[in-house]
N, C-alpha and C positions, 0 to 999 in steps of 0.2 A: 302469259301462257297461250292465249288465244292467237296473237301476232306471229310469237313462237311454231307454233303446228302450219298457220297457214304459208309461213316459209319453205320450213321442210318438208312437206307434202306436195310443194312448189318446185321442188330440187331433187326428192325422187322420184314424181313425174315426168319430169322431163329427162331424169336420167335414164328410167326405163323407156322412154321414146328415142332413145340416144342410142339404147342396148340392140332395140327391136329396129332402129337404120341402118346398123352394122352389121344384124345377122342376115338379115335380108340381102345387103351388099355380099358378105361372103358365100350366101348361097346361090347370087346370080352370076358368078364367075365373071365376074368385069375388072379385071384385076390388071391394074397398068402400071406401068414403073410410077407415075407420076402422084397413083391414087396412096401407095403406100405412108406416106407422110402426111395425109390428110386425113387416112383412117385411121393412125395412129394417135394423133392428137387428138383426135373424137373420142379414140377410147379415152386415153389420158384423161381428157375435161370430161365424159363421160362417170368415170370409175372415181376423181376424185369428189365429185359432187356427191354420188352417192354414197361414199366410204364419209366423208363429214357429217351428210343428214344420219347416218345411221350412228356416228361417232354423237353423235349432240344429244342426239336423242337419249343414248343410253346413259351420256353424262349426265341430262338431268334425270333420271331414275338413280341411277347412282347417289350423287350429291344429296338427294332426296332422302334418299334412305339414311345415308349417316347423317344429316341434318336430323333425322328422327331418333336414332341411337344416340345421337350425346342426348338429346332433352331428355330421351329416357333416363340418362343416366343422373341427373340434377337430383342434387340435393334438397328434395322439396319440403323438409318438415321442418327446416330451419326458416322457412317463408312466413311472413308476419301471413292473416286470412285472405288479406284482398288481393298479396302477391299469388299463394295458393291459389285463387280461384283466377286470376289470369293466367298461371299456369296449366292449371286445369284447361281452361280453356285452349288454349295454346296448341297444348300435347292434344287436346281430342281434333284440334283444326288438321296436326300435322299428320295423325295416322292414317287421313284419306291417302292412296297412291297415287300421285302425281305423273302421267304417262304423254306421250303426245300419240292419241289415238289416231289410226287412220280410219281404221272401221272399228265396229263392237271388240273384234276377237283378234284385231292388230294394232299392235303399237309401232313405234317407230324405236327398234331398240339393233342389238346383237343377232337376238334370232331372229328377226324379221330379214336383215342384212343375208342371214347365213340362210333362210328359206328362199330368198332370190335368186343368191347364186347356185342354189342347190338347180332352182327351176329354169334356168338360161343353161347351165351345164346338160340339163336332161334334153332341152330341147336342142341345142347344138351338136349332143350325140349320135338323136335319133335323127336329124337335117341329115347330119355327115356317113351318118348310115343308111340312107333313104339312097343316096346320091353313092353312094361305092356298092 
């Protein structure tokens, strides 16, 4: 888990440093035949690093969760005592959520993803309206 976060927290950092060189480049009007192909695959390697961190992430909240609905769903009173209580145990280990936190109040999921793009679309609005 540990290894896990310090990856993806490594991959959308640097993707949002990737976001914030190409908004800056299209707000300083330096636009050349030559530059189009290189901004483009910024974005490209840009958009698909952060679209996997954000992908991985919610896969493991996913997987997580129905890891925990089947064990919910087991047959446990057919278990001799000592399976019962590794059961027990088990099921109380699994119903912590398993998240890859970046701060307290974010994870690395869906809406995290979709509050990014929410926040680069807003600022790109207001650049592109700043400037017309």
């Amino acid at each position: 888990m540990q290894e896990t976060q310090t990856i993806i927290v490594t991959f959308t950092l640097s993707t949002v440093f990737v976001g914030i060189g190409i908004a800056f480049f299209i707000v300083s009007d330096n636009f050349t035949s030559e530059c189009y192909f290189r901004m483009t695959v910024t974005f490209l390697a840009g958009m698909t690093t952060f679209m996997a961190a954000m992908w991985t992430g919610q896969l493991l909240e996913s997987n997580w969760d129905e890891i925990t609905m089947v064990l919910k769903e087991v047959k446990w009173y057919n278990f001799n005592h000592s399976n019962k209580k590794l059961y027990l145990f088990f099921l109380t280990t699994m119903m912590k959520k398993r998240k890859i936190q970046l701060t307290e109040n974010y994870s690395v999921n869906y809406q995290l993803g979709l509050a990014v793009v929410r926040g680069v679309y807003s600022v790109i609005s207001v650049v592109l309206n700043k400037r017309a």
